[in-house]
C-alpha positions as CSV (number, residue, x, y, z in Angstrom):
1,X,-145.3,72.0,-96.3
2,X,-147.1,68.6,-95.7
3,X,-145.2,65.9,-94.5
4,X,-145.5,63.2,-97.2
5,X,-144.6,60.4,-95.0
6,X,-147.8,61.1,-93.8
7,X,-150.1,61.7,-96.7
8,X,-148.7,59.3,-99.1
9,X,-149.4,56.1,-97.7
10,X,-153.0,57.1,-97.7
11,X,-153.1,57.6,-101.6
12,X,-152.5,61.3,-101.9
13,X,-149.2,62.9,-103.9
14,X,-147.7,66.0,-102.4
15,X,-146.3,68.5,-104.9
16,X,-144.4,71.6,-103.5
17,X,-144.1,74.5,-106.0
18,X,-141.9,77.1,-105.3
19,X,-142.9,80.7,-106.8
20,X,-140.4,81.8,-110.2
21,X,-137.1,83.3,-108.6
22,X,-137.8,81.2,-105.4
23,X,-135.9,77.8,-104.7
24,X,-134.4,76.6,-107.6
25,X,-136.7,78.3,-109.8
26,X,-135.3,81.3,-112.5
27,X,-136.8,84.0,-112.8
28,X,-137.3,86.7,-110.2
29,X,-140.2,86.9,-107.4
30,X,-143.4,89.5,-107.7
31,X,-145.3,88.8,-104.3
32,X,-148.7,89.0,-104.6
33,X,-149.0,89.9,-108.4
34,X,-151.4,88.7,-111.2
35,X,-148.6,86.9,-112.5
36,X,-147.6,84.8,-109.4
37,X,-151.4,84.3,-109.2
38,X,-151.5,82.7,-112.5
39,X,-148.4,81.3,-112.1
40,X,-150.7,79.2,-109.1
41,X,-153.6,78.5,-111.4
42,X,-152.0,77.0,-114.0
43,X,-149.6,74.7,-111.4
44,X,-152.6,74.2,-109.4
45,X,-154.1,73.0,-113.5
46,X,-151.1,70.8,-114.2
47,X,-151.3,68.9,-111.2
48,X,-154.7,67.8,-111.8
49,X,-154.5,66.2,-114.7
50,X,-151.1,64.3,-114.0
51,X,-151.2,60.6,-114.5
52,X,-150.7,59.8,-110.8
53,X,-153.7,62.7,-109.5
54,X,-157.5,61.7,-109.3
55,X,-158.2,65.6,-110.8
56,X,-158.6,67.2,-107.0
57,X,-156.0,69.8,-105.7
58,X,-156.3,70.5,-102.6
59,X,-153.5,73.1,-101.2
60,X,-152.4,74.3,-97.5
61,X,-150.1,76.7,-96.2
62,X,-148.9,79.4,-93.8
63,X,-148.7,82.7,-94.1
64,X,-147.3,83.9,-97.1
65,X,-148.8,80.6,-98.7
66,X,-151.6,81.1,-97.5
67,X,-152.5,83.9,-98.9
68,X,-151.7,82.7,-102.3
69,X,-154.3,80.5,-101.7
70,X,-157.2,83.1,-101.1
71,X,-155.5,84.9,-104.3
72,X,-156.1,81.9,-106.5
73,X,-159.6,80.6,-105.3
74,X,-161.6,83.1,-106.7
75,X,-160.4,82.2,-110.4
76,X,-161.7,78.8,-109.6
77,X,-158.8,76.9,-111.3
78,X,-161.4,73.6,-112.3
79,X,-159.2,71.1,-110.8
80,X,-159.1,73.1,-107.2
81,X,-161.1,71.1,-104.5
82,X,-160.1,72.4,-101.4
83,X,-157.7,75.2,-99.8
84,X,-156.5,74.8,-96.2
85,X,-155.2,78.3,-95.2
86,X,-153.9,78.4,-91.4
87,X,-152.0,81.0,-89.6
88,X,-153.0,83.7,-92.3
89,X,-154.6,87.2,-91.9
């Protein structure tokens, strides 16, 4: 994850979503699935037109996030300006 004491002094919000059945989230986890994937897209969506975001996403992760990322970026969720994938096959 980002560190926001980094990023937020320089005008960008960091939002950390954690997949359904993850974290405190209900539900139960289906790695890899359409359904995660659209789970992404439509978080990915609802960040972008929050009061406090300029409309660009950007995202970054490791591994396992990471390849959520290369899942989700051929939909081409509007709002999606930039993935950062590192550490990733």
């Amino acid at each position: 994850m980002v560190d926001p004491e980094k990023w937020v002094p320089h005008d960008y919000a960091c939002v950390r979503v954690d997949s359904r059945g993850a974290g405190c989230s209900s539900g139960f986890i289906d790695h890899f699935s359409p359904r995660e994937t659209k789970d992404f897209y439509d978080c990915i969506e609802w960040a972008g037109v929050q009061p406090w975001s300029n409309g660009k996403v950007g995202l970054n992760g490791i591994s396992y996030f990471g390849t959520n990322q290369w899942h989700v970026a051929p939909l081409q969720p509007p709002h999606l300006a930039a993935i950062c994938v590192w550490e990733n096959c």
